[in-house]
C-alpha positions as CSV (number, residue, x, y, z in Angstrom):
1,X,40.8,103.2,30.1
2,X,43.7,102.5,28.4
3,X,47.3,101.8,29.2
4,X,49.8,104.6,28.9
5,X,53.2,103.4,28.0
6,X,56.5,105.7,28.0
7,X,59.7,105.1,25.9
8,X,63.1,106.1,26.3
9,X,65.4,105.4,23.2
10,X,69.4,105.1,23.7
11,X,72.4,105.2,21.3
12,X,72.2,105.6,17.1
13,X,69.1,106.7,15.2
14,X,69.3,103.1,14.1
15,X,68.1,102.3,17.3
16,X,65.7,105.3,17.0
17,X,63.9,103.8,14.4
18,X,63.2,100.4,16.2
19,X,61.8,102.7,19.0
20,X,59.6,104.1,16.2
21,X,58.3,101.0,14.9
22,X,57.6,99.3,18.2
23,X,55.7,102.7,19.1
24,X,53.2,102.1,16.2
25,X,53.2,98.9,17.3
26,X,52.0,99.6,20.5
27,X,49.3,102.2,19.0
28,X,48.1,99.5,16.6
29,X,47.4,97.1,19.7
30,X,45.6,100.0,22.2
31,X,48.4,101.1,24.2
32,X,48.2,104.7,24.9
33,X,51.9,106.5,24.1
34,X,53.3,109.4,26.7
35,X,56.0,111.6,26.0
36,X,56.0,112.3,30.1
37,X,57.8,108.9,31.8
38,X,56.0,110.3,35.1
39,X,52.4,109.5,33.6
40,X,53.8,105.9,32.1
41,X,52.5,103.2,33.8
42,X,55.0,101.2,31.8
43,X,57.9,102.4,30.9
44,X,60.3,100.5,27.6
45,X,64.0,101.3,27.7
46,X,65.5,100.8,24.0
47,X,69.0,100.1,25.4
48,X,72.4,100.3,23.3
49,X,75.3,98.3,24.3
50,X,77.8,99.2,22.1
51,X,81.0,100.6,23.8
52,X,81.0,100.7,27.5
53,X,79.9,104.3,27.7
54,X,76.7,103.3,26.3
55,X,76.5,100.1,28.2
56,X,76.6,102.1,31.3
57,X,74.2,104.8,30.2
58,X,71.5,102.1,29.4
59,X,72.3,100.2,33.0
60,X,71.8,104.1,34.5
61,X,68.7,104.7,32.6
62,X,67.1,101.3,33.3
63,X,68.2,102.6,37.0
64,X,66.3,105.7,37.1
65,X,63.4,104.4,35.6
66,X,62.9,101.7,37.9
67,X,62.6,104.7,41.1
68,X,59.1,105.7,39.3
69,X,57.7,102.2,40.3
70,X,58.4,102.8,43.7
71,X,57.3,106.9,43.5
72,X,55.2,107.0,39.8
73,X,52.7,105.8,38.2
74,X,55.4,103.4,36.6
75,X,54.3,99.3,37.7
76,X,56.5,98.1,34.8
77,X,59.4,98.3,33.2
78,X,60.3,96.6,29.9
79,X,64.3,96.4,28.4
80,X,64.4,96.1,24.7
81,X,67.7,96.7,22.5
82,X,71.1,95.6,22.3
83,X,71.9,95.7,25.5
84,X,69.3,93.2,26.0
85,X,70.1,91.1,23.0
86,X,73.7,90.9,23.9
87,X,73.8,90.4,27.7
88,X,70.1,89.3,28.2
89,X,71.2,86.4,31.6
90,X,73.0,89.0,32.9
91,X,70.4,91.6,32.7
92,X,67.6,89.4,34.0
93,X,69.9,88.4,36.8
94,X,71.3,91.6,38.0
95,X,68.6,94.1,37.0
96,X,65.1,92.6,39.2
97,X,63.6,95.9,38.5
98,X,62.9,94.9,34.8
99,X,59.7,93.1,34.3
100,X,60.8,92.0,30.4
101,X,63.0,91.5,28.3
102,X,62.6,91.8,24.3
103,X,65.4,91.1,21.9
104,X,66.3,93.1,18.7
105,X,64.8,90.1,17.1
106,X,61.4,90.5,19.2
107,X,60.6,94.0,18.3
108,X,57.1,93.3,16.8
109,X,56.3,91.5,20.7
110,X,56.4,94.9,22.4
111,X,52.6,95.0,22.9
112,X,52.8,91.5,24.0
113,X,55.4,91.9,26.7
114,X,53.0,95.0,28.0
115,X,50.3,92.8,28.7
116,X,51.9,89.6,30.1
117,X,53.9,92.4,32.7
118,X,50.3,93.1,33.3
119,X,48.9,90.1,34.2
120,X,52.0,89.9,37.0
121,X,54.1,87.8,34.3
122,X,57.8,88.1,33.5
123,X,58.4,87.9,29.9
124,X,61.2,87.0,27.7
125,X,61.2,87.0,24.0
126,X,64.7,86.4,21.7
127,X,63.5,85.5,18.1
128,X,65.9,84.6,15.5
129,X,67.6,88.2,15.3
130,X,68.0,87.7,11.6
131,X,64.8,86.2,10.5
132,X,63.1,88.9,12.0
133,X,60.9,91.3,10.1
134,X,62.5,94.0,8.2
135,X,61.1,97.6,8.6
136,X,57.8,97.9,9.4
137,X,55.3,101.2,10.1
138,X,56.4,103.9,12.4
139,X,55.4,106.9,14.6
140,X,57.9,109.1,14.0
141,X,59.7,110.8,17.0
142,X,61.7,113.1,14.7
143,X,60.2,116.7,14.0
144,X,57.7,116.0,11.0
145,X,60.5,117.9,8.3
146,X,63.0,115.1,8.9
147,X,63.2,111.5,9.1
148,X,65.4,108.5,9.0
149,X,64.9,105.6,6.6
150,X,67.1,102.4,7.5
151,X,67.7,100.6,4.5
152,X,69.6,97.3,6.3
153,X,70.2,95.5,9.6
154,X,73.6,93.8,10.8
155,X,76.6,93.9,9.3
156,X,79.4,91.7,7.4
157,X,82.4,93.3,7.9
158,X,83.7,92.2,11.1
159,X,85.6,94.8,12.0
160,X,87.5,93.1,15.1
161,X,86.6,95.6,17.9
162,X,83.1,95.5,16.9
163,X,80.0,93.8,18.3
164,X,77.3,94.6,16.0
165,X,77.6,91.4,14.4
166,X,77.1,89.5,17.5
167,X,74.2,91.5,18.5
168,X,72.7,92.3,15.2
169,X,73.2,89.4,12.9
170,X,74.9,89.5,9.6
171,X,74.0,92.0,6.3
172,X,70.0,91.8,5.7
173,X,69.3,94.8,3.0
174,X,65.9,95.8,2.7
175,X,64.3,95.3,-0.7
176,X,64.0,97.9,-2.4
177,X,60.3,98.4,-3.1
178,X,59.5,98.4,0.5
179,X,62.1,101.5,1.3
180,X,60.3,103.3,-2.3
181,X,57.2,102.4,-0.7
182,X,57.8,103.8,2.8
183,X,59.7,106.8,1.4
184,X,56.7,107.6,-0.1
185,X,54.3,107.3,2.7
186,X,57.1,109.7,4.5
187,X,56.9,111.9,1.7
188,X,53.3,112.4,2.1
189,X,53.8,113.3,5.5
190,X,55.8,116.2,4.6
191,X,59.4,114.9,5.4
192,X,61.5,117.5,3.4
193,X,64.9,115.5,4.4
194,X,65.6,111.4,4.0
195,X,68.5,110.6,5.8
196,X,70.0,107.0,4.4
197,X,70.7,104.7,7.4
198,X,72.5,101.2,7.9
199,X,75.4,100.0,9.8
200,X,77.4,100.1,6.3
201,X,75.1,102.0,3.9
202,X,77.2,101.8,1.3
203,X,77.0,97.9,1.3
204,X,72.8,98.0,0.4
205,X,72.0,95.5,-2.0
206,X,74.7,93.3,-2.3
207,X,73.1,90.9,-0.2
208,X,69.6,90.8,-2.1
209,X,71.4,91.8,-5.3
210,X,74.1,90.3,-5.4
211,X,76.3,93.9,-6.2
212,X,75.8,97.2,-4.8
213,X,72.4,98.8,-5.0
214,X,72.8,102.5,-3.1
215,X,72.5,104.6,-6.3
216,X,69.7,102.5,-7.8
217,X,67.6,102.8,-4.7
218,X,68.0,106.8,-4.9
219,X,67.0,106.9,-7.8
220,X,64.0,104.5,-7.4
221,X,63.0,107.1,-4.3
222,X,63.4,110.3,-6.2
223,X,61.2,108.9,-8.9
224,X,58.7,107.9,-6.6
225,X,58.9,111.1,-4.3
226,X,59.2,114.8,-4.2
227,X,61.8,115.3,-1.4
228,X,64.5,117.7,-1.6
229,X,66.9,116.6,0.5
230,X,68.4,112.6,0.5
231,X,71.2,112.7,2.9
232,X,74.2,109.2,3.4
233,X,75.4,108.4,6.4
234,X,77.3,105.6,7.1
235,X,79.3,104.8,3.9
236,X,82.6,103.3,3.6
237,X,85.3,104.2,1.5
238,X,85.7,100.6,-0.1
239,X,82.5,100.4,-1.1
240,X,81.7,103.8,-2.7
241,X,80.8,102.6,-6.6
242,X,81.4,105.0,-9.4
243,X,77.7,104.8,-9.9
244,X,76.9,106.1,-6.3
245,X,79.4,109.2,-7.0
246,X,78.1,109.9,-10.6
247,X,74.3,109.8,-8.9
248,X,75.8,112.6,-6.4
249,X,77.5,114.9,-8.8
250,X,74.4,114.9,-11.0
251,X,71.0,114.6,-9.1
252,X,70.7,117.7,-6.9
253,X,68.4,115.7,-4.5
254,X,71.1,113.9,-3.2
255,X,73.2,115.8,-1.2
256,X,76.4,116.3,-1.8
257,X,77.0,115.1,1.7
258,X,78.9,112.1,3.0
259,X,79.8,110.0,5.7
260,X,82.7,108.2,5.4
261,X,83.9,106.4,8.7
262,X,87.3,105.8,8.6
263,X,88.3,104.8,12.3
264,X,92.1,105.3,11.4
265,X,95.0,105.8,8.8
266,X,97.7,104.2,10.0
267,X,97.7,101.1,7.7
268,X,99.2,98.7,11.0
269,X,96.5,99.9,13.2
270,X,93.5,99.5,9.8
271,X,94.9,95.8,9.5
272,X,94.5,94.8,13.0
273,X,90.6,96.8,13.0
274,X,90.4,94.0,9.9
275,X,88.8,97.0,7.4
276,X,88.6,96.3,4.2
277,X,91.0,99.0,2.3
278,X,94.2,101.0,3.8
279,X,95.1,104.3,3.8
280,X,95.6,104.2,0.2
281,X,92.0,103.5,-0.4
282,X,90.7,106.1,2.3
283,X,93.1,109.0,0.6
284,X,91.6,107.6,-2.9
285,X,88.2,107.8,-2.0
286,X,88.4,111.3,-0.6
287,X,90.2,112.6,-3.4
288,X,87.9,111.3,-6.0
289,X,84.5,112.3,-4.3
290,X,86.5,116.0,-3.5
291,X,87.4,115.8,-7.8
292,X,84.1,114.8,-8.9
293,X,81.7,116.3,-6.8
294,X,82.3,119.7,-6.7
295,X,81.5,121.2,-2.7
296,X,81.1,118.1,-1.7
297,X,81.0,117.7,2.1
298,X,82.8,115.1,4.1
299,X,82.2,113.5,7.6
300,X,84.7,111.0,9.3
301,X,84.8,109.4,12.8
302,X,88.5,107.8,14.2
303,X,89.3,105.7,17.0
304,X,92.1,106.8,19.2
305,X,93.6,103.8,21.5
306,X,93.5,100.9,20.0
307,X,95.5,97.6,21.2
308,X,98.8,98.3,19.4
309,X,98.5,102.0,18.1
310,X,101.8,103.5,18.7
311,X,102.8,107.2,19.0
312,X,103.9,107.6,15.2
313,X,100.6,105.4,14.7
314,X,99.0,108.2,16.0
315,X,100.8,110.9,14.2
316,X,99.7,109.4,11.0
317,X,96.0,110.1,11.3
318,X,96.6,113.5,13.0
319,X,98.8,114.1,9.9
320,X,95.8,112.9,8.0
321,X,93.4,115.1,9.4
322,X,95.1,118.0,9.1
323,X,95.9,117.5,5.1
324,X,92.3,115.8,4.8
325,X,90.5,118.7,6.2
326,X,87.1,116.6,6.9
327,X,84.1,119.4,7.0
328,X,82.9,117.3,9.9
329,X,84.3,114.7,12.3
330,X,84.3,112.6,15.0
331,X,86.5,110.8,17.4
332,X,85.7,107.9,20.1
333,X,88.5,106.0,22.5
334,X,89.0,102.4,21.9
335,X,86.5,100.2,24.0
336,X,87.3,96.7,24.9
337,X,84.6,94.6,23.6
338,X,83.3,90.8,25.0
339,X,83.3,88.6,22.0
340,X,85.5,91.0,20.1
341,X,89.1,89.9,18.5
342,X,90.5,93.2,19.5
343,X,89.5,92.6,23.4
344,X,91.6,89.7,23.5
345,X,95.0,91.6,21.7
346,X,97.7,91.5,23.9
347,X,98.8,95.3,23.9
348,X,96.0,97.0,25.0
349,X,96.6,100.9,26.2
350,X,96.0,102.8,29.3
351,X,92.7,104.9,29.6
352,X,94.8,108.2,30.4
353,X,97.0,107.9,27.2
354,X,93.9,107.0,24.9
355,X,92.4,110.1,26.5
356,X,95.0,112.3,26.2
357,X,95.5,111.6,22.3
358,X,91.6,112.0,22.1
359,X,92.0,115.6,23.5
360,X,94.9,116.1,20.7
361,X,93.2,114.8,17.5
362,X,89.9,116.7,18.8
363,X,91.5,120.1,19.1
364,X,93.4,118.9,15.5
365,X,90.2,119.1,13.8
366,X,88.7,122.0,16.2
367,X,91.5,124.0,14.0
368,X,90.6,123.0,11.2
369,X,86.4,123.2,11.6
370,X,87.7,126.9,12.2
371,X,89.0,127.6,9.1
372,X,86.5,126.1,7.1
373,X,84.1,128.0,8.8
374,X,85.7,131.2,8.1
375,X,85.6,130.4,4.6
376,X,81.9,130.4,4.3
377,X,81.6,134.1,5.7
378,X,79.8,136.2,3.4
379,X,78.5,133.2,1.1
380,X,74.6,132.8,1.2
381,X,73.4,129.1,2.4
382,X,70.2,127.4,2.4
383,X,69.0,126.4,5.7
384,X,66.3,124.0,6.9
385,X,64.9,125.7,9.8
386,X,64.4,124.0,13.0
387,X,63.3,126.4,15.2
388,X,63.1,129.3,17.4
389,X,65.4,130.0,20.5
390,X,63.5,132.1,22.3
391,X,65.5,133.1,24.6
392,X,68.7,134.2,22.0
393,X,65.4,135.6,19.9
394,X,67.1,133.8,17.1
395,X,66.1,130.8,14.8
396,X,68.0,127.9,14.2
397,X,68.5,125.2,11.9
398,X,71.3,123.5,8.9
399,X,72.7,123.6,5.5
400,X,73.1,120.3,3.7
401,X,75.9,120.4,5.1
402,X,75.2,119.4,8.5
403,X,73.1,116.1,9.1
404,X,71.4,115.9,12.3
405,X,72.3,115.4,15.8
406,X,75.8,115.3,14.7
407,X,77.3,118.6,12.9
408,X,77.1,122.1,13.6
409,X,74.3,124.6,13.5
410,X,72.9,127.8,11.7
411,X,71.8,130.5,13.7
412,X,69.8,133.4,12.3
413,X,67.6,136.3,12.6
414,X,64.8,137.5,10.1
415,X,62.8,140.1,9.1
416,X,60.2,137.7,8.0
417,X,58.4,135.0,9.6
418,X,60.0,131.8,9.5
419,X,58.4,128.4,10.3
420,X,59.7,125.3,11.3
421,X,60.4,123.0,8.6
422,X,60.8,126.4,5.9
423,X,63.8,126.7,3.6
424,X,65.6,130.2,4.0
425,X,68.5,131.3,2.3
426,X,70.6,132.8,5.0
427,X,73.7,135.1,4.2
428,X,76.8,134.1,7.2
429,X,78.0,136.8,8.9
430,X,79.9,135.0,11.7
431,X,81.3,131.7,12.6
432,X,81.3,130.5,16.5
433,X,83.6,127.4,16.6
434,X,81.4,124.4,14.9
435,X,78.5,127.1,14.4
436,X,77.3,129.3,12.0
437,X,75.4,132.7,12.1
438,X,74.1,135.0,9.8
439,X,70.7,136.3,8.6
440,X,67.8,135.3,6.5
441,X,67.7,137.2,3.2
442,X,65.2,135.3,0.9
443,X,62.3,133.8,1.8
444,X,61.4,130.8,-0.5
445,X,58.4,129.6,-1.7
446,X,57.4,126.1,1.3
């Protein structure tokens, strides 16, 4: 009989598609895979430990998770991730429950660490995070219409509140035949939308390359597949090339869809974060992607509290986002990072105050979500269904304009059956807050 083994997958999609991979992994080698943690007889946490919220949400899982030994099926419990990676003593010390640990640079142990836990072993594994393989086959966990493809590990940019470096090595960019290659094998599955992942997207190639790649590897994957819908997240405004916008105005495959992290737009606070550009170049790079690619839609995250930011610090990016009018965007308070420059800055600020300006630059942007959204009121959109809510009796789903997870929804009702993973053309009729709804008025050919 064979071994059923249950996963649980914390923080990014990045970290999503390691779960994937180690799942395939784990099929190759045997292993049964459960959705249900209660039937697991071992269970794999894919921790993330990037800002303390997360830390703690991996510590709680790993927690709860450890109770099924003592009233499931659960014998063993495996802790993979960056957590793992980055406090991996600590975690063996203070977390008994856990039966192994498996770096970020280990991922293609998995199966092994299931069977030494089963032979009453602990097992440890940290391989050379950045001489580790790149990619490798998945099982998707994503509905079967959408799937992520992540096109590098680690970063360069040493941003100084950040610990990715630390736990994920420096800039390793895929080559770009394998990414064609597995694009296509997700093609053939019937992925209808590729979303473009990395910790700096917009930095692909320049490792391998030596210059940026991102617009040559889109094209490479739309000659090589038929899917509709490429999607960036993840780009930063430094980095965007001429080439990369040109590619967006003109191929309709890639939508016209960004993500453009700026984390602030005060240019004291930017210096001391050490990114590459001021507010110059984040006002430049809006502009120009707003002039040249007609509709284009824009997603930001900010950081509210870091060491040093002062009130009129503060007031800057508020100003910003309010004359910026980001289609989409995100906000996060400063987290005090081990290892990080910005940890050790002398001027660090209170939790209440970074909270406080959190709730402001939040309801900033909830202002302005709303009047975008009105705008689109009586316009027809075309909307990747995701489903039913069966309850509401209404279908759901997004526009290019909303990536997954993240941004807003499209709620509608048709006249016509609707599947998941169908194109519709849906007219908007009403806009909730970060939502849309409307009805389906075409049906189009799937």
């Amino acid at each position: 009989m064979t071994t059923k083994v249950g996963f649980v997958s914390l923080g990014c999609v990045k970290n999503l598609v390691d779960t994937e991979v180690m799942l395939r992994e784990l099929y190759e080698n045997g292993f049964e895979i459960t959705p249900e943690e209660g039937e697991a007889e071992i269970l794999v946490v894919n921790t993330c430990g990037f800002i303390d919220p997360a830390k703690r949400e991996s510590i709680d899982t790993i927690l709860d998770l450890a109770r099924l030994k003592e009233d499931g099926k659960c014998k063993y419990l495996i802790a993979t991730g960056c957590l793992v990676e980055r406090y991996r003593e600590q975690v063996m010390e203070e977390l008994p429950e856990v039966d192994a640990l498996v770096g970020v640079g280990s991922l293609v142990h998995i199966a092994d660490a299931c069977r030494a836990v089963m032979r009453g072993e602990k097992y440890i594994s940290f391989d050379d995070k950045e001489s580790s393989p790149l990619g490798g086959e998945r099982i998707l966990t994503t509905p079967s219409y959408t799937a992520y493809l992540k096109i590098a590990e680690g970063c360069d940019n040493r941003c100084t509140y950040c610990a990715i470096p630390l736990i994920r090595g420096r800039l390793r960019s895929r080559p770009m035949e394998d990414l064609v290659a597995e694009a296509k094998d997700l093609a053939a599955m019937g992925v209808k939308e590729l979303n473009l992942i990395a910790q700096d997207t917009s930095r692909y190639g320049l490792d391998l390359y030596g210059e940026y790649r991102l617009a040559d590897l889109v094209r490479a994957i739309c000659r090589e597949t038929d899917i509709p819908w490429i999607r960036l997240l993840y780009c930063y405004p430094d980095k965007i090339t001429d080439d990369l916008v040109r590619e967006m105005r003109e191929n309709p495959r890639l939508l016209s869809y960004m993500d453009i992290p700026i984390q602030h737009y005060s240019d004291r606070v930017l210096a001391r974060m050490n990114r590459h550009g001021g507010s110059s170049v984040i006002r430049d790079a809006v502009a120009r992607l707003r002039r040249e690619v007609p509709g284009v839609v824009l997603r930001t995250t900010a950081m509210v509290g870091f060491p040093g930011e002062t009130e009129e610090d503060f007031e800057q990016l508020c100003a910003f986002v309010k004359e910026a009018k980001f289609d989409h965007f995100g906000a996060f308070t400063y987290s005090p990072e081990e290892g990080t420059a910005a940890a050790e800055f002398p001027d660090q600020i209170d939790e209440q105050t970074k909270q406080d300006r959190y709730d402001i630059l939040m309801q900033t942007q909830l202002t302005v979500t709303e009047e975008l959204n009105e705008k689109k009121i009586g316009k027809t959109i075309r909307v990747l269904c995701e489903g039913l809510d069966t309850v509401a009796e209404v279908f759901y789903g997004r526009s290019f304009a909303d990536a997954p997870d993240v941004d807003g929804k499209v709620y509608f009702k048709s006249s016509f059956p609707v599947n998941e993973g169908d194109f519709v053309d849906v007219l908007i009729e009403e806009a909730l807050d970060y939502d849309l709804v409307g009805r389906a008025v075409t049906p189009i050919e799937n």
